[in-house]
One Martini backbone bead per residue (centre of mass of N, CA, C, O) as a GRO file, in nm:
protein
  180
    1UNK     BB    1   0.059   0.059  -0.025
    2UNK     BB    2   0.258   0.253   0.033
    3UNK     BB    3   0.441   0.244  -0.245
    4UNK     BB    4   0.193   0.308  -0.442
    5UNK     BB    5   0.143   0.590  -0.297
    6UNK     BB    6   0.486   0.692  -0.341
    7UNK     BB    7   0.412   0.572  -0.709
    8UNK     BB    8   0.166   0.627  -0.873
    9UNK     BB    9   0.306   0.549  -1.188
   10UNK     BB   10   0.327   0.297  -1.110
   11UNK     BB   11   0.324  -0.047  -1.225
   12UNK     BB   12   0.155  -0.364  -1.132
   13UNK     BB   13   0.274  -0.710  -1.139
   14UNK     BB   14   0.178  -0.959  -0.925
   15UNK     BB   15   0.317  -1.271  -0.804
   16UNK     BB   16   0.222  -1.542  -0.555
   17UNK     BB   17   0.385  -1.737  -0.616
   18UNK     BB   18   0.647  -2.013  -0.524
   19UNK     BB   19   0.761  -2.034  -0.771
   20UNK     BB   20   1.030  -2.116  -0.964
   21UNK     BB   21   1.134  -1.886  -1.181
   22UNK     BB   22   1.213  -1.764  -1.504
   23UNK     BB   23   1.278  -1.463  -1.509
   24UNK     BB   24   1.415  -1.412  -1.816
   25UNK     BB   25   1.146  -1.599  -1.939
   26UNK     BB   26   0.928  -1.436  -1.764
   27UNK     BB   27   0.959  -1.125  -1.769
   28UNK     BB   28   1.124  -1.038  -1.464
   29UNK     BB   29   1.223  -0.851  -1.246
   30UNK     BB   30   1.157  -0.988  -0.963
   31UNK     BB   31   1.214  -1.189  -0.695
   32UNK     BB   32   1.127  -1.337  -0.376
   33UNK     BB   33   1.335  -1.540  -0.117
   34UNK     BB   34   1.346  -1.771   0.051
   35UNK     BB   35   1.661  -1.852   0.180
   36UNK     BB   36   1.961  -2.021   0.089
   37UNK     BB   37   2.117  -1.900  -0.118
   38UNK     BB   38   2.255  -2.034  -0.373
   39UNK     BB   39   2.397  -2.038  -0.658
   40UNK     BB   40   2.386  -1.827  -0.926
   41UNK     BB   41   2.252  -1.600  -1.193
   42UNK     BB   42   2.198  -1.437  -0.978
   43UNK     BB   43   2.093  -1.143  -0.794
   44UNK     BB   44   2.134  -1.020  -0.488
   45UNK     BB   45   1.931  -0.843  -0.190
   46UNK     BB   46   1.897  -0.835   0.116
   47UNK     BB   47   1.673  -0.768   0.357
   48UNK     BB   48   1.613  -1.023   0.554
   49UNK     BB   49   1.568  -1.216   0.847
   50UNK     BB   50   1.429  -1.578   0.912
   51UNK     BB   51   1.246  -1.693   1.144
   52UNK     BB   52   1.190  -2.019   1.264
   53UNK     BB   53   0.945  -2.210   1.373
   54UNK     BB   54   0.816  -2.436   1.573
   55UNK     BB   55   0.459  -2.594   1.577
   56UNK     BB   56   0.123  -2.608   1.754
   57UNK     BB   57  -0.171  -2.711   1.868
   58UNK     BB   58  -0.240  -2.765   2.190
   59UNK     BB   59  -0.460  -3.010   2.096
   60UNK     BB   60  -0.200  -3.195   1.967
   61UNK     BB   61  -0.060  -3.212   2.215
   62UNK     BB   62  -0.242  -3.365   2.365
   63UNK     BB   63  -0.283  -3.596   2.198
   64UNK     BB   64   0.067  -3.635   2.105
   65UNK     BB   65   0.249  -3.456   2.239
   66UNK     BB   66   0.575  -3.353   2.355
   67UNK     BB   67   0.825  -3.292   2.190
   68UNK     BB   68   1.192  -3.284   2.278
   69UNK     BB   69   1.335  -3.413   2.007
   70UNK     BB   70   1.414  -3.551   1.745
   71UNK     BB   71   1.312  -3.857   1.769
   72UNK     BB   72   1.017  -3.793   1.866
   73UNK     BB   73   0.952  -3.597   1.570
   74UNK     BB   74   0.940  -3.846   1.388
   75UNK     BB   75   0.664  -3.951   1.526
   76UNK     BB   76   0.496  -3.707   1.408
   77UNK     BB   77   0.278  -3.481   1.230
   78UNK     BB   78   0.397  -3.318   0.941
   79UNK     BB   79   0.412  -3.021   0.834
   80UNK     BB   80   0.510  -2.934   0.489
   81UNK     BB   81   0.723  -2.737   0.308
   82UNK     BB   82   0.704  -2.703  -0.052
   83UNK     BB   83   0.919  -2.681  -0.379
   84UNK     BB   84   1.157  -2.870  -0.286
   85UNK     BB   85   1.315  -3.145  -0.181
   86UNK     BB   86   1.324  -3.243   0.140
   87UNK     BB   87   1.210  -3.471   0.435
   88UNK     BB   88   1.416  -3.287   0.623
   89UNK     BB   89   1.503  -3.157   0.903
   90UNK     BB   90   1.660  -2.904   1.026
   91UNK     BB   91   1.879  -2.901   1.354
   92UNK     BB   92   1.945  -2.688   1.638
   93UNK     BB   93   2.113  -2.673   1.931
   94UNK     BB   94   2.264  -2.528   2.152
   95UNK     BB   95   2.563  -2.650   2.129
   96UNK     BB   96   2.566  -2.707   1.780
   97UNK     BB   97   2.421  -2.919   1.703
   98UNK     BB   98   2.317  -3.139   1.451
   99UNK     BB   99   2.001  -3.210   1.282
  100UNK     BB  100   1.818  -3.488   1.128
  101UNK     BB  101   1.477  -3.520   1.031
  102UNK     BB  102   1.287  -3.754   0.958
  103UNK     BB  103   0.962  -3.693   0.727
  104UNK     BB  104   0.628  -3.811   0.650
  105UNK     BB  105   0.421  -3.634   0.604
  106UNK     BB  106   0.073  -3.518   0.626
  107UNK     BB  107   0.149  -3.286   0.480
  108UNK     BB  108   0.199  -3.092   0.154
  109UNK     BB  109   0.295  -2.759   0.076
  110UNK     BB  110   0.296  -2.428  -0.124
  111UNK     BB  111   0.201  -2.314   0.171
  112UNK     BB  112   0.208  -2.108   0.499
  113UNK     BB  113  -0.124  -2.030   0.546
  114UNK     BB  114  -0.217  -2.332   0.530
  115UNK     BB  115  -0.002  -2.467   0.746
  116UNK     BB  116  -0.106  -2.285   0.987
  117UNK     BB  117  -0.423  -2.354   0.948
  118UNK     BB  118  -0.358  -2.704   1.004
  119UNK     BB  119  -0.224  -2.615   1.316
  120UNK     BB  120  -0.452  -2.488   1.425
  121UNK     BB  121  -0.632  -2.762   1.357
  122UNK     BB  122  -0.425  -3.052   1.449
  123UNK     BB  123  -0.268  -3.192   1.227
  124UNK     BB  124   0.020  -3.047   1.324
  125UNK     BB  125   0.360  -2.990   1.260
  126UNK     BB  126   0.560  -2.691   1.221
  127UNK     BB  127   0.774  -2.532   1.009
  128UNK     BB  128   0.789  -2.174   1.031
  129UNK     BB  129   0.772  -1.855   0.982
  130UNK     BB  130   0.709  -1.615   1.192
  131UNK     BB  131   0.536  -1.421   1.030
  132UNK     BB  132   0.294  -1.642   0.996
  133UNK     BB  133   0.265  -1.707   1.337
  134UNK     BB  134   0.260  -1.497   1.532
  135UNK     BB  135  -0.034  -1.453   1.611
  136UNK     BB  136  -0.102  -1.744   1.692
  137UNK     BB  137   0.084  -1.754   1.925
  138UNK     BB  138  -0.020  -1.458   2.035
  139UNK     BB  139  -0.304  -1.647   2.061
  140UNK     BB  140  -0.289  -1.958   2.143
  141UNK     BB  141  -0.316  -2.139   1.836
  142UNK     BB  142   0.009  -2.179   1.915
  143UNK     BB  143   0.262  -2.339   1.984
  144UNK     BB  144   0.580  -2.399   2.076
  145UNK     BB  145   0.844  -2.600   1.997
  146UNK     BB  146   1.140  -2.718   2.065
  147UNK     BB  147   1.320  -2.421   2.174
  148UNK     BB  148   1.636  -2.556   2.147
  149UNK     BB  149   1.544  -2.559   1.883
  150UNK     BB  150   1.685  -2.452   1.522
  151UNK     BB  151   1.685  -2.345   1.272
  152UNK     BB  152   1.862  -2.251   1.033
  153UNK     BB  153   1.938  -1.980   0.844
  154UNK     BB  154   1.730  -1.732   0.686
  155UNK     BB  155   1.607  -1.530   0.397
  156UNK     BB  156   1.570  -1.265   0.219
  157UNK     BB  157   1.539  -1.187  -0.142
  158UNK     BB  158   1.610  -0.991  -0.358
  159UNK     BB  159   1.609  -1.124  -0.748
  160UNK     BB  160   1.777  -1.101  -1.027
  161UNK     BB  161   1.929  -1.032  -1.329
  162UNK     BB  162   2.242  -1.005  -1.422
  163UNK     BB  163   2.158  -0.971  -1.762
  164UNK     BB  164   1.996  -0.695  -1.674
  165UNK     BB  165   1.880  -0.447  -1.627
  166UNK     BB  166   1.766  -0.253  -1.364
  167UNK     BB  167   1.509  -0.104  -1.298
  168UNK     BB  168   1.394   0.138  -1.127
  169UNK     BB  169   1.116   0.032  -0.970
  170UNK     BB  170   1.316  -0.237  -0.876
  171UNK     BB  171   1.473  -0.040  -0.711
  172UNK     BB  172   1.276   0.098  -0.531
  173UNK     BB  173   1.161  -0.139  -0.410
  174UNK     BB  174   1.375  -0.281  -0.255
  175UNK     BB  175   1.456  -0.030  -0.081
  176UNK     BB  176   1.205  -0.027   0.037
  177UNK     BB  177   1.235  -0.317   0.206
  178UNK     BB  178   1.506  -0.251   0.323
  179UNK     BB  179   1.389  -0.008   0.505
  180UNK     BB  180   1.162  -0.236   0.647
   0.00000   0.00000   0.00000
């Protein structure tokens, strides 16, 4: 809101889908990606840090019981978010030992609203960004889950093509976004 209201003249296209896709292919100016960037032919601007929270419903953990170790959490039913990659938690303890918690889903999807609403719901732990779960923890519709444990550290990252110039639009959001 506050953007497009600083910036009348400029047109916007948002496209809100969690798929990664080829942007010189599909002519987008940017896109934004949670994740550890691994190498890439983008280029990209860190925006902010993303805390990712262990948690589920109340409800869940009366049924369920209250996982405390990554071998326990093997036994639970897993919200999982996925656009690719595996079906394994990685976690680390105080300590800083690394835990690999192998996971069989009992829901897999690519969105993050579902899967904190089916968490909400009962239906399993879900391992989610904080900017989603904050409200439902914050009103205890979710409660944290073995809080000695924290997954890697992953960012926000505005990301574009090297081999483009970079729009104008595209570096004011940017710099918007980083001042947020």
């Amino acid at each position: 809101d506050e953007f497009v209201r600083n910036h009348p003249d400029l047109t916007v296209d948002i496209d809100f889908s969690d798929r990664h896709i080829d942007l010189v292919e599909q002519g987008v100016d940017l896109a934004i990606r949670i994740s550890d960037l691994q190498d890439s032919n983008l280029q990209a601007r860190r925006i902010c840090p993303i805390r990712l929270v262990l948690c589920a419903s109340p409800d869940y953990l009366e049924q369920f019981g209250v996982p405390k170790t990554p071998a326990e959490l093997e036994r639970h039913r897993i919200l999982h978010y996925q656009v690719g990659g595996s079906g394994a938690l990685r976690l680390q303890d105080e300590r800083g030992d690394q835990h690999v918690v192998r996971v069989s889903p009992r829901i897999t999807a690519n969105n993050g609203d579902f899967l904190r609403d089916m968490a909400m719901a009962g239906h399993g732990i879900i391992l989610t960004p904080s900017f989603i779960a904050w409200q439902a923890l914050s009103s205890g519709d979710l409660v944290a889950v073995m809080p000695g444990f924290r997954a890697p550290q992953i960012s926000a990252y505005a990301v574009y093509p090297r081999t483009r110039y970079l729009s104008r639009r595209a570096r004011l959001f940017i710099d918007f976004l980083v001042e947020r």
